[in-house]
N, C-alpha and C positions, 0 to 999 in steps of 0.2 A: 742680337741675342746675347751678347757676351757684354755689355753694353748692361743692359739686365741682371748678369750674374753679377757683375760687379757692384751695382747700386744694392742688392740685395745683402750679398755679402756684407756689406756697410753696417746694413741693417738685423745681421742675425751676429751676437756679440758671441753666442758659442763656436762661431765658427771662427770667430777671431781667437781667444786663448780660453778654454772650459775651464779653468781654474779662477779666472775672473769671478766666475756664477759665485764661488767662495769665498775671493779675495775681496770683493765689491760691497760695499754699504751703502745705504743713502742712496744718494744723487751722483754717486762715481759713473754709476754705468751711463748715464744722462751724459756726463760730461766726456765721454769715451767717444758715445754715438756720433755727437756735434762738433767733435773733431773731425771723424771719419767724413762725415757729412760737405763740412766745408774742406778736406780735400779733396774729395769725390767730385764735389763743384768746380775743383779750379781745376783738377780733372779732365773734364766732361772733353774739352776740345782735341784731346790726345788718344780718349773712350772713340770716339768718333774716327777721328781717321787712321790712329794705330792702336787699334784694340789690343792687342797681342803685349805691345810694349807698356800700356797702359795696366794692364791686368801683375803684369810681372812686377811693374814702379808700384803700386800699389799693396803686394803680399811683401816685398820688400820692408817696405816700410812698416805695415804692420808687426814685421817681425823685430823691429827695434823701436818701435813704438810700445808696445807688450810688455816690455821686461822694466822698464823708464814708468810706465803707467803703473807696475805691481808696485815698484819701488816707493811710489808716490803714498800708493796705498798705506804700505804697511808702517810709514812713518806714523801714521794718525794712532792716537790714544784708544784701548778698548776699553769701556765704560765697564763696570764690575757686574752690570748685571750682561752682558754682551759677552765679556770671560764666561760667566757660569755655564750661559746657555748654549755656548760652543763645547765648553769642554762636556756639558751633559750630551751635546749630538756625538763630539767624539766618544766619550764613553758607550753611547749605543747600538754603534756602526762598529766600534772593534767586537764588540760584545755579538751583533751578529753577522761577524767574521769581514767584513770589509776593513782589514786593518791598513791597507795604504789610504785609504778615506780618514783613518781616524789619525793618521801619522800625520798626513793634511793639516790637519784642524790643530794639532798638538804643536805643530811648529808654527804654525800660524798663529796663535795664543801666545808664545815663547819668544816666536820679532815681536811682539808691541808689549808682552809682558814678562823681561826675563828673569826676573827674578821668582815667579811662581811656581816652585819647587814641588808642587801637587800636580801639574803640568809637566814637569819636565819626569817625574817619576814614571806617570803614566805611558807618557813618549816612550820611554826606556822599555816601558814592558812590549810595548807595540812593537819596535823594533826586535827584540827578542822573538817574538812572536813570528816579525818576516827574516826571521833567519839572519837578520844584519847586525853580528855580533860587537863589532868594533862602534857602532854605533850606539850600540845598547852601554857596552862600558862606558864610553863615552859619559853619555848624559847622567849614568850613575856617581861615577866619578865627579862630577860639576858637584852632586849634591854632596856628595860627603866629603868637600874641598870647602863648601861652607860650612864658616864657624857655626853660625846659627841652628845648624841642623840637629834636632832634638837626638840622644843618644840611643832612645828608642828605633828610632828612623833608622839611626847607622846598624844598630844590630840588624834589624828588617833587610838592609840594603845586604850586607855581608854575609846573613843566610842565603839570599836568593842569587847573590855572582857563585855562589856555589852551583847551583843548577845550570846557571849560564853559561861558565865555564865548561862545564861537563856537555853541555849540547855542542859547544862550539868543539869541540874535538874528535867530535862525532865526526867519521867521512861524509864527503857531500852527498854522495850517494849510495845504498845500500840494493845488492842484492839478495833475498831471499828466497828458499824454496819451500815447499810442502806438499803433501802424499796425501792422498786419501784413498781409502778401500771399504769394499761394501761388497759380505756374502751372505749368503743365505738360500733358501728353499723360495721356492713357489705354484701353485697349482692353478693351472689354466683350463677352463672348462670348456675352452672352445677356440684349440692354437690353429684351426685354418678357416676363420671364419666364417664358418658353414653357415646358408642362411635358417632362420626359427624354423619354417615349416616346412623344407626343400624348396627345392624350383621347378614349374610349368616351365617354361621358357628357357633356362639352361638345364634342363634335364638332372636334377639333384633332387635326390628321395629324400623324405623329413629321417632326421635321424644321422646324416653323414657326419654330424659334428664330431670331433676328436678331442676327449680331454687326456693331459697329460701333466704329471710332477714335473718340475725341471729344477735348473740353478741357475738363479739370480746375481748378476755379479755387476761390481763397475768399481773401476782401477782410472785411479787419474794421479798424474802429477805437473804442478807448477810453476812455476818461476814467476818470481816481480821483481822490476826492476826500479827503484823508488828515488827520485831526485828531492832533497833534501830541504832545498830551498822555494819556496812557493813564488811564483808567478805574479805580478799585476793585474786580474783581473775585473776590470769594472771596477775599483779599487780593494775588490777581496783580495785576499791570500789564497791562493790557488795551485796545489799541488797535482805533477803529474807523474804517473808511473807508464810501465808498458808491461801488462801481464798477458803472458802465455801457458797454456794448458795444452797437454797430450792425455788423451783418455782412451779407453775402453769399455763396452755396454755390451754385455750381452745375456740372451736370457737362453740356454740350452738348453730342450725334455728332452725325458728322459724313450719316450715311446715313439717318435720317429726324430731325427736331424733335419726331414722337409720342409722343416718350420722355423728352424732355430734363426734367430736373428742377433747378429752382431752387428755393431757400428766399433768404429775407430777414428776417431776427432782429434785435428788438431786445430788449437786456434790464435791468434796471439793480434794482439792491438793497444793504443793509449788508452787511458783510463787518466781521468783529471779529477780530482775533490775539492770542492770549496766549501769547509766545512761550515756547515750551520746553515747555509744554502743552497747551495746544488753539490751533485757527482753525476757522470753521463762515460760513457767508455762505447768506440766503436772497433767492434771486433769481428777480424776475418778468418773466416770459420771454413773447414772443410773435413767432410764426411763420408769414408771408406763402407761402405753400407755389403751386407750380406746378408743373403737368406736364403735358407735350406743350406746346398752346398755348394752353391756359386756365388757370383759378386753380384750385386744387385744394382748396385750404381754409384756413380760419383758425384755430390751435392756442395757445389759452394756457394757462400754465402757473404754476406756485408751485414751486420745489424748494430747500426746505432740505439743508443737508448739514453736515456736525459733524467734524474730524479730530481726533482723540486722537495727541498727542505720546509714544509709548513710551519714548522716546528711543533711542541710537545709530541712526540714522536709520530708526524703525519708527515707524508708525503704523495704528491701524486706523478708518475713515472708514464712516461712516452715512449714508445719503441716504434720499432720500427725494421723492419729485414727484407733483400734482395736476394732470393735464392736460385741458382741455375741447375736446372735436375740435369743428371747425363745418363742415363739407364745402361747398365751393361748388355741384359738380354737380346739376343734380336727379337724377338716377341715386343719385347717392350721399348721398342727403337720409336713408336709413334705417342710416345707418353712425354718424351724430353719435353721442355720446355722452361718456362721461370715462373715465379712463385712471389708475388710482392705482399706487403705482409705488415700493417698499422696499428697498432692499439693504443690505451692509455686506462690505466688505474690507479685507486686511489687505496692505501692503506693506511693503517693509525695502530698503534700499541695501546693497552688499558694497565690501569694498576702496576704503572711503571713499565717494566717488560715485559708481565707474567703472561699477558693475553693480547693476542692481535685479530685483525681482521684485514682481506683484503679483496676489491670487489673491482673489475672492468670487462675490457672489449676489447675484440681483437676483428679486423676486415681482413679477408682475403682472395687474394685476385690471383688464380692461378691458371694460367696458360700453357698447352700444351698442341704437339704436331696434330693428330687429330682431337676437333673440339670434342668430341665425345668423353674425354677428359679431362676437359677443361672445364671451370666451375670461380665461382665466387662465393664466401661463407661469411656468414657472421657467429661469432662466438662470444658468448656470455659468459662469465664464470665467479666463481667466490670459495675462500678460502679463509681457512680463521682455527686458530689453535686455542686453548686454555689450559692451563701449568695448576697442577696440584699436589701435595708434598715436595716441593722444590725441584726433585729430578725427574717428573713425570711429567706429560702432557699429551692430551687429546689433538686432535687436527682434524678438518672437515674439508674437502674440497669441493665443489660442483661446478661441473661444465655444462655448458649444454650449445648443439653448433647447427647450425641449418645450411645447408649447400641446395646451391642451383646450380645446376649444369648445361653447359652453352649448347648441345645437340645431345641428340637420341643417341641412346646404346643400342649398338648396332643389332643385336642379336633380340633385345623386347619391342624394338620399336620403340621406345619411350625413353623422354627428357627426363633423365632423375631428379626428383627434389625428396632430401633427405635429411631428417634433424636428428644428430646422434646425441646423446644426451650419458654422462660418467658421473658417478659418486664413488667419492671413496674416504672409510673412517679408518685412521689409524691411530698407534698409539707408540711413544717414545719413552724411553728410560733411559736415563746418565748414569751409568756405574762413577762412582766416585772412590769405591776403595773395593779390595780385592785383585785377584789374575784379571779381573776385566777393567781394571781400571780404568779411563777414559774413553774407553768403549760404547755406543749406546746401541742401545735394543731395538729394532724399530718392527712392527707387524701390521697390515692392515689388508682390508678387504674392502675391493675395487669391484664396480658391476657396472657394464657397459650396455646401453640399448642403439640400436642403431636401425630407425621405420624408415623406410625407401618405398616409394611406390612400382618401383621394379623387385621382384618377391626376393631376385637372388641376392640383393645386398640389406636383404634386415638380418639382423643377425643379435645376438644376446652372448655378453661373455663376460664370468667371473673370476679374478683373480685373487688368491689368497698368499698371501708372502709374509716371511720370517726374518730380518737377517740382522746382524753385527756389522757398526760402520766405525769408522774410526779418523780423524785426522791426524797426522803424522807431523810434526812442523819445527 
């Protein structure tokens, strides 16, 4: 078996140095193989009876074979059309954001061609770019150390170490915070979800329903903690922070407190950017839950989440979340259980930024002490704004979710299957000048249906809300 990995390895060149794929023209790689090859052979008798020491004399070797073989390479001449079409892949790869790929290619162009001062400019910017300031002067410097160098160029260059300069003195890393608040009114037509026509089965007369005014609020503040310098990956430039948030939710009426629900979140995790093709942050979240006048329970959670860059502003995003319920009640001691939780959507902006759209799915597998609880759903949903007189915009959301539940409710006899279905149209305004300045408007009206073939869990509830939100930063 090892004996195998070794003749293979011979034969897969990425495994020997991934740089090669780049550095290799022609018939180099051929000539790389038929080395390997014919030491592999004289090899073979050592492969056999001390595999172990054979495998070792072998990665040995390749690792000072590698650097002897780059060298070889990059003595050879690049033909001008072999330049162009390198520096146009590196111009395309920094452009969409793999700048150690295009750093690659720019030094590589620069050992066989160094006098190519369009190449080594570009290098400069790339470096700038991953944060490697000393480098960046560097190469600029080369250029305007040549006489040759048009004066146009030097002004060019001496505008832009102005900016370089000023980044490099920047701390490596930044902490920042920010505040947001959000209050307002809102009217609930139905805060204890009474079912539509009462209940046979749990004994509830049509008409129990409670509506109430209440206040809508949510208080949250931030921290990010930003490293300055981007990462290697896959040869992007790839930045990571670590943000954390402390919030509050809660919605109080005004005509009983039996109802009232508050949460209290905190949550904090990395967060990575690689701008122009992904961001993905996984964050660990935990949730202080209340209703009526007791504590309702404690919920923590894990949820990664992945965006893919399309580009012209599309992306499609992958989630994903692990939630462990912990119920306070004793009532509700056989509800505990976990909560696994999948989706993925796709969205795109129109006419720049003014108008978006965003459409997916969400599975859910939740498990609980008794199944009677316990259930799997699927969710559909779409969302999509449009912006008119510059500070305004409309917004549409719909959900619609269907649940199956693993056993009968104990009290109808019956395995619930139940598709709830939410719309809701709002409408935003930006104060731009005035007392409310940076302030926006937000009001909209929400209608929930919810068909069960068990009568007590259908239910119908509209909510109408008002309120002033703000960021603070």
């Amino acid at each position: 078996m090892l004996a195998d990995q070794i003749f293979e390895l011979a034969n897969k060149k990425s495994m020997i140095n991934k740089r090669l794929v780049f550095l290799t023209i022609g018939g180099y790689h051929t000539q790389l193989v038929n080395i390997l090859h014919n030491f592999v052979f004289h090899l073979k008798p050592m492969i056999i009876k001390q595999p172990n020491t054979a495998l070792i004399t072998l990665l040995l070797t390749l690792t000072f074979l590698t650097p002897a073989f780059s060298a070889e390479i990059s003595d050879k001449p690049l033909t001008d059309e072999d330049t162009e079409a390198l520096f146009e892949q590196a111009m395309q790869e920094r452009d969409s954001g793999k700048v150690y790929s295009a750093i690659e290619k720019f030094e590589y162009i620069l050992n066989r061609r160094p006098s190519l001062n369009r190449a080594r400019l570009e290098l400069a910017v790339s470096y700038h770019r991953a944060s490697q300031y000393q480098a960046a002067l560097r190469e600029f410097q080369t250029v305007l150390d040549n006489p040759e160098t048009p004066e146009k160029v030097r002004l060019s260059i001496l505008a832009y170490l102005g900016q370089l300069n000023s980044d490099k003195l920047e701390p490596e890393a930044e902490h920042s915070f920010s505040y947001y608040t959000r209050a307002g009114a809102l009217y609930n037509s139905n805060i204890n979800f009474a079912p539509l026509r009462g209940s046979i089965d749990y004994q509830i007369a049509d008409g129990e329903d409670l509506s109430s005014p209440g206040l809508d609020t949510f208080l949250s503040a931030s921290h990010r903690y930003k490293q300055k310098k981007p990462f290697n990956a896959d040869g992007a430039a790839t930045n990571a922070e670590w943000q954390s948030q402390i919030s509050w939710t809660g919605n109080n009426y005004t005509r009983t407190s039996e109802f009232n629900l508050n949460i209290l979140s905190v949550s904090t995790g990395p967060a990575f950017i690689s701008t122009g093709r992904w961001r993905g942050a996984v964050t660990l979240q935990i949730d202080q839950t209340f209703f009526g006048n007791a504590k309702l329970g404690t919920f923590l959670s894990l949820n990664p989440l992945v965006t893919f860059d399309l580009g012209n502003y599309r992306g499609i995003t992958i989630e994903t979340s692990f939630t462990d319920n912990n119920f306070s009640r004793q009532e509700d001691q056989t509800r505990d259980g976990d909560t696994l939780l999948t989706g993925a959507s796709y969205s795109t902006l129109f006419d720049g930024v003014k108008n978006g759209a965003e459409v997916g799915f969400r599975l859910t597998n939740h498990s609980a002490v008794d199944d009677q609880y316990s259930f799997k759903s699927t969710e559909i949903y779409f969302g999509g704004f449009m912006t008119f007189a510059v500070n305004n915009n409309f917004y549409l959301n719909l959900h619609t979710q269907q649940y199956d539940f693993d056993a009968a409710d104990t009290v109808s006899g019956k395995v619930r299957d139940e598709i709830e279905s939410r719309y809701t149209l709002g409408y935003n305004h930006d104060f731009t000048a005035g007392f409310l300045a940076s302030w926006t408007l937000n009001t909209y009206l929400s209608f929930t249906k919810n068909n069960s073939n068990v009568d007590a869990f259908s239910y119908e509830r509209k909510l109408i809300a008002i309120n002033l939100a703000r960021y603070f930063i």
